[in-house]
C-alpha positions as CSV (number, residue, x, y, z in Angstrom):
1,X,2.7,-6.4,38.1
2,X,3.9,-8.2,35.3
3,X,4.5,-7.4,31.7
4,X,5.4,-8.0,28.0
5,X,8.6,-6.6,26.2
6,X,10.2,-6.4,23.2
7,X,13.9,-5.5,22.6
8,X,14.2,-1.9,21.0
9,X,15.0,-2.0,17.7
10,X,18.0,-0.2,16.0
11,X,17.3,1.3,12.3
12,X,20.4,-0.9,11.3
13,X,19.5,-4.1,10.0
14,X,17.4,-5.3,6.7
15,X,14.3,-5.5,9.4
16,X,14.4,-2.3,10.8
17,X,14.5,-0.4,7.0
18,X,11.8,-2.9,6.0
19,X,9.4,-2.0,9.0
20,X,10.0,1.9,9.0
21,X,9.9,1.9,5.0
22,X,6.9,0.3,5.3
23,X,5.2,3.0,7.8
24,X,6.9,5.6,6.2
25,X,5.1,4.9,2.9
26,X,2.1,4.7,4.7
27,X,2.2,8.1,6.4
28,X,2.9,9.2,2.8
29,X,-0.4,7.8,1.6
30,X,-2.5,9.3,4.2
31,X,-0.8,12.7,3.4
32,X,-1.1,12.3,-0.2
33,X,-4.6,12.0,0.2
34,X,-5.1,14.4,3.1
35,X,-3.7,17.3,1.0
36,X,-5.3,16.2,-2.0
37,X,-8.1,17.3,-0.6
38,X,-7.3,20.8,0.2
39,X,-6.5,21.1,-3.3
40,X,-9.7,19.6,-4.3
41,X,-11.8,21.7,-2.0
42,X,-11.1,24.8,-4.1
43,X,-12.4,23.6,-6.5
44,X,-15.9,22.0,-4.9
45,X,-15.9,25.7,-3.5
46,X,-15.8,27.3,-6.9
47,X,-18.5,24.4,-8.5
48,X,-20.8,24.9,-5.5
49,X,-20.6,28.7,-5.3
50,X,-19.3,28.4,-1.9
51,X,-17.0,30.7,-0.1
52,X,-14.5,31.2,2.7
53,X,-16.7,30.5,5.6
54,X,-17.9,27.4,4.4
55,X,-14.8,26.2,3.1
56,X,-13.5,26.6,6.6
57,X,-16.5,25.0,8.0
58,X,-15.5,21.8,5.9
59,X,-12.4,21.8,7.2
60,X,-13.5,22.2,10.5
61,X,-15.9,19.1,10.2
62,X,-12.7,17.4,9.3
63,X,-10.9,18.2,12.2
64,X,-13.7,18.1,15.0
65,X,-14.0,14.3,13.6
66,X,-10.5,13.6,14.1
67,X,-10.2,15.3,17.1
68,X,-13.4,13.3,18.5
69,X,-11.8,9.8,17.6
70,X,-8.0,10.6,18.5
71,X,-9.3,10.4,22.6
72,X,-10.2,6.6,22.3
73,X,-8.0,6.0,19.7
74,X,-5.0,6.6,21.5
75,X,-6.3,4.2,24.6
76,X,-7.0,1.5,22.1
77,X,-3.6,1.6,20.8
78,X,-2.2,1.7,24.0
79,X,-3.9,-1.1,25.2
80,X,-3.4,-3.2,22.6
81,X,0.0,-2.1,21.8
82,X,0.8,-5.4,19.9
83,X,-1.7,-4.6,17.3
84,X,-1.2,-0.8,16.1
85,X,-0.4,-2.2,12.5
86,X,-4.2,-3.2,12.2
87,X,-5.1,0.0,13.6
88,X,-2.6,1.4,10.6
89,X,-3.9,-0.8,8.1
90,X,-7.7,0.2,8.8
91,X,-6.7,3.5,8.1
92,X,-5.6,3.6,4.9
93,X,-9.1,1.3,4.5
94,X,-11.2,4.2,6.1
95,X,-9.3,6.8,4.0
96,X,-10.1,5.1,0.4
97,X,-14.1,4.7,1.3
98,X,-14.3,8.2,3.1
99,X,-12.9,9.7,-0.2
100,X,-15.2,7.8,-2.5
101,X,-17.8,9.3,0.0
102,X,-17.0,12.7,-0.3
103,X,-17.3,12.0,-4.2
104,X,-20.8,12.0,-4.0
105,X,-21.4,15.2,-2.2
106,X,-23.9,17.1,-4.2
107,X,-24.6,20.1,-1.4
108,X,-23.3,21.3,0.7
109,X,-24.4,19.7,4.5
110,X,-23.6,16.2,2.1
111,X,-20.1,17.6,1.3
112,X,-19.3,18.5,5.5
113,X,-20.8,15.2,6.5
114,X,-18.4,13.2,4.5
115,X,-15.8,15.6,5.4
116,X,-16.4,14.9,9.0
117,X,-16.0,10.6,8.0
118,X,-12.7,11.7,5.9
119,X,-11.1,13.3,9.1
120,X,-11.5,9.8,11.3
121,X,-9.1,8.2,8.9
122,X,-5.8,10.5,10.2
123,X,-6.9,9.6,13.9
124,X,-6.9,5.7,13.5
125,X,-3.2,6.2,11.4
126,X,-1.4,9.0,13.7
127,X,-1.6,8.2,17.1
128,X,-0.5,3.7,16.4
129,X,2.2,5.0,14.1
130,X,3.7,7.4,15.9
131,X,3.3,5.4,18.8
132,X,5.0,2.4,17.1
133,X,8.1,4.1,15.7
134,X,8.8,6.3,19.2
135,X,8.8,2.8,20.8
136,X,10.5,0.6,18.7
137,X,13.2,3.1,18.3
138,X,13.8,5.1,21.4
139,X,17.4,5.5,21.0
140,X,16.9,7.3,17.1
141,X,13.3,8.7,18.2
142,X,13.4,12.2,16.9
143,X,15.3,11.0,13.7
144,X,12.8,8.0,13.1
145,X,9.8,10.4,13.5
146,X,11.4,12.9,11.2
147,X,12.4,10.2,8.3
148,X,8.7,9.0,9.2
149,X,7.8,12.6,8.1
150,X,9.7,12.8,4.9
151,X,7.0,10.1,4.0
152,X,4.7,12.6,4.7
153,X,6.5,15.5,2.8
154,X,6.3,13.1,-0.4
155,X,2.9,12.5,-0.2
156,X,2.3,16.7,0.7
157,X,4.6,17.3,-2.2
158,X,3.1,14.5,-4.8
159,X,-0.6,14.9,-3.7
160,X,-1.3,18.6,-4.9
161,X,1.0,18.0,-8.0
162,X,-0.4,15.0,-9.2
163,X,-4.3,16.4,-8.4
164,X,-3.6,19.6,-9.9
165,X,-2.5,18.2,-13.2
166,X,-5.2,15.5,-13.2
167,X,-8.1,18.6,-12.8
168,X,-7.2,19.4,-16.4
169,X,-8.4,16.3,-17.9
170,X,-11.0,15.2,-15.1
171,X,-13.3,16.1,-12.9
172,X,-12.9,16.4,-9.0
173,X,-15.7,14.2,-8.6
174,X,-14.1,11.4,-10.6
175,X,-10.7,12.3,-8.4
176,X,-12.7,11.5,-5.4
177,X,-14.8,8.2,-6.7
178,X,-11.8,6.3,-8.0
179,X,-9.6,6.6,-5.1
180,X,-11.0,3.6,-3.1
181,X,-9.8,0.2,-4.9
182,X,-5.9,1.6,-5.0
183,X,-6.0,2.4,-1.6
184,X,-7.7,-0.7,-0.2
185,X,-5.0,-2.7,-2.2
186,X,-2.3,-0.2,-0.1
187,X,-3.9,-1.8,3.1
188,X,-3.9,-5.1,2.1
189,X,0.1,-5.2,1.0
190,X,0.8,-3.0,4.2
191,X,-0.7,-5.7,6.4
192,X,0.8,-8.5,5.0
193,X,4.4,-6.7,5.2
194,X,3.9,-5.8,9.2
195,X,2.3,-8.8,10.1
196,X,3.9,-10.3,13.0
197,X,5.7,-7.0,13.6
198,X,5.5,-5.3,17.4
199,X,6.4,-1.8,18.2
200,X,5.9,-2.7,22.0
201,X,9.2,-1.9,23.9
202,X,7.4,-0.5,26.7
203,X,5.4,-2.5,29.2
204,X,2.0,-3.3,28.3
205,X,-0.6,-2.2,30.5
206,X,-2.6,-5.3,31.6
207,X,-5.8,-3.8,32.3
208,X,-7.5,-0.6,31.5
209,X,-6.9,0.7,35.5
210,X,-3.3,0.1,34.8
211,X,-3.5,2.3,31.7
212,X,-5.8,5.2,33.8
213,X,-3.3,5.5,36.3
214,X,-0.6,6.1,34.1
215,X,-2.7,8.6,32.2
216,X,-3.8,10.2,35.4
217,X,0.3,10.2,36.5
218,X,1.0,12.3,33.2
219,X,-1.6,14.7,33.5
220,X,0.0,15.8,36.5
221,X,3.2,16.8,34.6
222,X,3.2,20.2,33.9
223,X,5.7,20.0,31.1
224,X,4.1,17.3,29.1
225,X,1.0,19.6,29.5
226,X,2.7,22.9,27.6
227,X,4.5,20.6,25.0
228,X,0.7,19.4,24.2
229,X,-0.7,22.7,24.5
230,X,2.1,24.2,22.3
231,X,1.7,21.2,19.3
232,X,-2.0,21.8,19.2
233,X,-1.6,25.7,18.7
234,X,1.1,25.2,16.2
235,X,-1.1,22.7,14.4
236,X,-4.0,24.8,14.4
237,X,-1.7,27.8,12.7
238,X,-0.8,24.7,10.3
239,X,-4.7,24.3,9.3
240,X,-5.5,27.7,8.6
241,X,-2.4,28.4,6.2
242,X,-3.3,25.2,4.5
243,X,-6.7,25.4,4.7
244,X,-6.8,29.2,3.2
245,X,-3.6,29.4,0.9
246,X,-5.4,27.7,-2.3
247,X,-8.6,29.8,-1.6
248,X,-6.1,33.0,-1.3
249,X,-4.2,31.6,-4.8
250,X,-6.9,30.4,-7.1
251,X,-9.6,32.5,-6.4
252,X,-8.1,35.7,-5.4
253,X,-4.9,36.1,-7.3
254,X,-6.5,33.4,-10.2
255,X,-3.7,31.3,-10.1
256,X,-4.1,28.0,-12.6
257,X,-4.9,24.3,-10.3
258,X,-1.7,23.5,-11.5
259,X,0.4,26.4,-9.9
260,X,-1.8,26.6,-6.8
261,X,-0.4,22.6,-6.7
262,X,3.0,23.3,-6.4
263,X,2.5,26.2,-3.9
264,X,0.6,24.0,-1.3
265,X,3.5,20.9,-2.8
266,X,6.1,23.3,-1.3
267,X,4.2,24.8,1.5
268,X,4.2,21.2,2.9
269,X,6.9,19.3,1.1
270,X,9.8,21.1,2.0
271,X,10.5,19.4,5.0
272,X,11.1,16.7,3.3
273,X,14.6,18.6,3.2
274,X,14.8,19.9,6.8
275,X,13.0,17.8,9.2
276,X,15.8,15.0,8.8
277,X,18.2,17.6,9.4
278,X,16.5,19.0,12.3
279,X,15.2,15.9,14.0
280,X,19.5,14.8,13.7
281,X,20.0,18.6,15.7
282,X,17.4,18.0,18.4
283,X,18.9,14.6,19.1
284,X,21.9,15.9,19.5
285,X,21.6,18.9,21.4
286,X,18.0,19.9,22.5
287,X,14.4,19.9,21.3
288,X,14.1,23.7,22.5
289,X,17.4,25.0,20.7
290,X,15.9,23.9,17.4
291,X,12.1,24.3,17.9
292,X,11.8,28.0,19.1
293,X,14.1,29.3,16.2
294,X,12.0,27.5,13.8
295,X,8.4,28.9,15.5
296,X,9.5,32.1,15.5
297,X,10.1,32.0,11.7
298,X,6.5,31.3,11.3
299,X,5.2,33.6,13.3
300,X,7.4,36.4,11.8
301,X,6.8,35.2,7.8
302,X,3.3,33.3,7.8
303,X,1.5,36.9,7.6
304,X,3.5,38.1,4.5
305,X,1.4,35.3,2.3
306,X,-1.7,37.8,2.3
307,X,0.6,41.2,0.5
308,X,2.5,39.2,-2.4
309,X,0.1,39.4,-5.6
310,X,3.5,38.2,-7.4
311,X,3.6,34.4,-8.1
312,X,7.2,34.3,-7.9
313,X,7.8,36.0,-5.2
314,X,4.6,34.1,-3.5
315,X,6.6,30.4,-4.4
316,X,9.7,31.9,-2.7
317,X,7.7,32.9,0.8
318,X,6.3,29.7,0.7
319,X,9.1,28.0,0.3
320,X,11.1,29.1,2.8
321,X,7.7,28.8,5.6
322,X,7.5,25.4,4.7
323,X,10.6,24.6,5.7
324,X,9.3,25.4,9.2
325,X,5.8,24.1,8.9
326,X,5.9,20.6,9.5
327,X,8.9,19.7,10.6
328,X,8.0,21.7,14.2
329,X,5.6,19.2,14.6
330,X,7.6,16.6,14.3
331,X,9.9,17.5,16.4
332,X,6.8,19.1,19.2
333,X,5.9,15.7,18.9
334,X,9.5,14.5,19.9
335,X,9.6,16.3,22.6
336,X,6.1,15.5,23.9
337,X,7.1,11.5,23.7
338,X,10.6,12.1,25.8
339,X,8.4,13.5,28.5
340,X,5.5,10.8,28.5
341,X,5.7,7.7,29.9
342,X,6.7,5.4,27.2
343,X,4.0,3.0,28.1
344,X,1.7,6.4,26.7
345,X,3.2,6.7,23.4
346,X,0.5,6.3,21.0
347,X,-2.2,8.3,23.9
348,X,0.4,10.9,23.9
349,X,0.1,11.3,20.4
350,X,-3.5,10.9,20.4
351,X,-3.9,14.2,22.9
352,X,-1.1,16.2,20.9
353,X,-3.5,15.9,17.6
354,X,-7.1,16.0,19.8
355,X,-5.6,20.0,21.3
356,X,-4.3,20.5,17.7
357,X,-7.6,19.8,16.0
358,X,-9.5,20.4,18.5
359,X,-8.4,24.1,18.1
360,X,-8.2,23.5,14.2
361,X,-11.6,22.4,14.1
362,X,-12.6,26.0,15.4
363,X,-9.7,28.4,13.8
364,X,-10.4,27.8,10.3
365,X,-14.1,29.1,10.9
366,X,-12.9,31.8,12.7
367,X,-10.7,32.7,10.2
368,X,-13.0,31.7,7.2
369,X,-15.3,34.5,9.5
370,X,-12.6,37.0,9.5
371,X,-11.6,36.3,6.3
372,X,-15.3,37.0,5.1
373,X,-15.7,40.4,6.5
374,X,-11.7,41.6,6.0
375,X,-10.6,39.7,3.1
376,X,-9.1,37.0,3.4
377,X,-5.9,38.2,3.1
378,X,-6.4,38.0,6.7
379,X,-6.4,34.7,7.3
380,X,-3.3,34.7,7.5
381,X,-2.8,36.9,10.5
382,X,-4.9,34.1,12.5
383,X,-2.5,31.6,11.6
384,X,0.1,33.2,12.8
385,X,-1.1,34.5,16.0
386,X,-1.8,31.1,16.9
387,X,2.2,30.2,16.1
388,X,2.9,33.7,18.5
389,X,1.3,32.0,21.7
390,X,3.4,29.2,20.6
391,X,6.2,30.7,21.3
392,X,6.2,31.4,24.6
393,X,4.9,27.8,25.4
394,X,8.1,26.5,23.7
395,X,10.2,29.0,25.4
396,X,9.3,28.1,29.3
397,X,9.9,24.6,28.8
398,X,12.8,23.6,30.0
399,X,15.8,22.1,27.6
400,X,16.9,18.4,27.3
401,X,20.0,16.6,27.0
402,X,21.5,13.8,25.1
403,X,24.3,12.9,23.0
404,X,23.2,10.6,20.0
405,X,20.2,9.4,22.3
406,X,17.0,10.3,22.7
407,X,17.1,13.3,25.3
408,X,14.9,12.9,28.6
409,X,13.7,16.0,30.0
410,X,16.0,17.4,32.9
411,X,14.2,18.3,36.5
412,X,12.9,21.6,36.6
């Protein structure tokens, strides 16, 4: 059996900053855009006289789609391990015209449609990128996903800011319709900055049976199975308080577009603070020791959201959830990739965001559903039960080790 490798990189060296500047910009695009969104559903929902249940049933198009394309997705970028920067480069592509798309909904089954298209655009970016970085820098994995997430922090952070200001002079259609050209260009530059750049440390898999077997070798590992499992609940909690927090803020405690911008800015943007500080932790000492804490603080807070009328105190919750909210996947996706074989990086990815929206595609409905009939104050409560069967998933895995290097899982 033979193979191709590159030497692991170190992120030392002008190279190395270039290449994970580069992504991590990127990521912050996608996110910028991907949040936008949320922010702009609220208000389609309001101009089509829509309510909770359909605004959860958009945002379950979203996620089915993605959850649909991450499956092949992943094996692509497996297979052709040497090319994930085109797969990364399509996908800013995909994200401009999908937006331009959703721009022209005028109803309803139009506007979940397009929705559905938008969602394909975070499955051709997540699973190469991730996949690139965890294998171009094995020895700073956790801390080269987590400054990859402070890319996507900015963007969660910028994107409802800059959207809610710019739905006082414009309209959310015009949002939508001129989105495409800047984010083309985006493409374009990020192309010509990675060209000729491999993530590849692992051996390639010279055929798609050599890939199979692999796949079929992981599937067998119980471990890699409850990290998986535990991401995709964790993600689908994410959804729902993302999904339902504007609704819950504009519409029910009449909050202005711009406030309800900073609340989702901070909801998602204040990892930007922790997740380099706990991706540093879990490198050091274990995924486990910093990722159950940190689950358990959503599970105990998230429900709170739904009793504060009080702005203030509404910012401050947020806040302080936030902190949590993105950065456990980061590092559920850390600790997913030291269990994988490293020849699965980008297919590992690809299954931890197909369970995570394969469940999101159906928990913002059911919670849209619940949310109908209780209030949906209640919303909230779905999210986090789904963080509550996290926990235990997180809690039965078994630690890891390592001193300044990526930990592998220890037997047992």
């Amino acid at each position: 059996m033979s193979s191709t490798t590159e030497q692991p990189a170190g992120l030392q060296g002008i190279r190395g900053l270039v290449v994970i500047g580069t992504v991590t910009t990127g990521h912050a695009i996608v996110h910028w855009f991907g949040q936008a969104f949320v922010i702009l559903l609220a208000e389609i929902v309001a101009s089509l006289g829509l309510g909770p249940l359909a605004a959860g049933t958009v945002i379950g198009a979203r996620s089915f789609s993605g959850a649909l394309a991450n499956a092949p997705i992943g094996v692509l970028a497996d297979r052709f391990s040497g090319h994930r920067a085109w797969f990364m480069a399509v996908a800013l592509a995909w994200l401009g015209m999908s937006f331009f798309l959703v721009g022209l909904s005028a109803s309803f089954p139009v506007l979940v449609a397009f929705a559905a298209v938008l969602g394909i655009a975070g499955a051709l970016w997540h699973p190469p990128a991730i996949g690139f970085l965890s294998t171009r820098f094995p020895d700073r994995r956790a801390f080269a996903l987590a400054v990859n997430g402070v890319g996507a922090s900015f963007g969660d952070i910028t994107g409802p800011l800059v959207v809610g200001g710019l739905l006082l002079v414009v309209s959310w259609e015009s949002i939508f319709r001129f989105s495409f050209l800047p984010v083309a260009a985006a493409a374009v530059v990020f192309l010509l900055i990675m060209r000729g750049t491999s993530g590849a440390t692992a051996p390639a898999h010279r055929s798609m049976g050599m890939y199979f077997a692999s796949l079929q070798d992981a599937a067998r590992d119980r471990d890699l199975l409850l990290a998986l499992i535990a991401s995709g609940t964790r993600s689908a909690g994410q959804l729902v308080v993302v999904a339902f927090l504007p609704l819950y803020a504009r519409n029910e405690l009449g909050l202005q577009p711009g406030f309800v911008g900073v609340l989702l800015a901070l909801l998602l943007g204040m990892s930007m603070i922790s997740q380099p500080i706990l991706g540093y932790l879990s490198d050091r000492t274990s995924r486990k020791a910093v990722v159950l804490p940190g689950v358990i603080v959503l599970t105990v807070l998230t429900p709170w959201i739904g009793f504060i009328a009080n702005q203030w105190v509404l910012l401050a919750l947020v806040s302080v959830v936030g902190l949590f909210l993105f950065s456990m996947a980061t590092l559920l996706g850390a600790l997913a990739l030291d269990i994988a074989p490293a020849g699965l990086a980008s297919s590992t990815t690809a299954a931890q965001f197909l369970l995570g929206l394969g469940v999101g595609s159906i928990a913002p409905v059911v919670a849209g559903a619940i949310g109908r009939v209780a209030g949906i104050e209640s919303t909230f409560f779905v999210a986090a039960a789904l963080f509550a069967l996290t926990v235990p998933l997180v809690a039965i895995l078994p630690k890891t080790q390592g001193k300044g290097r990526t930990p592998r899982m220890l037997a047992g």
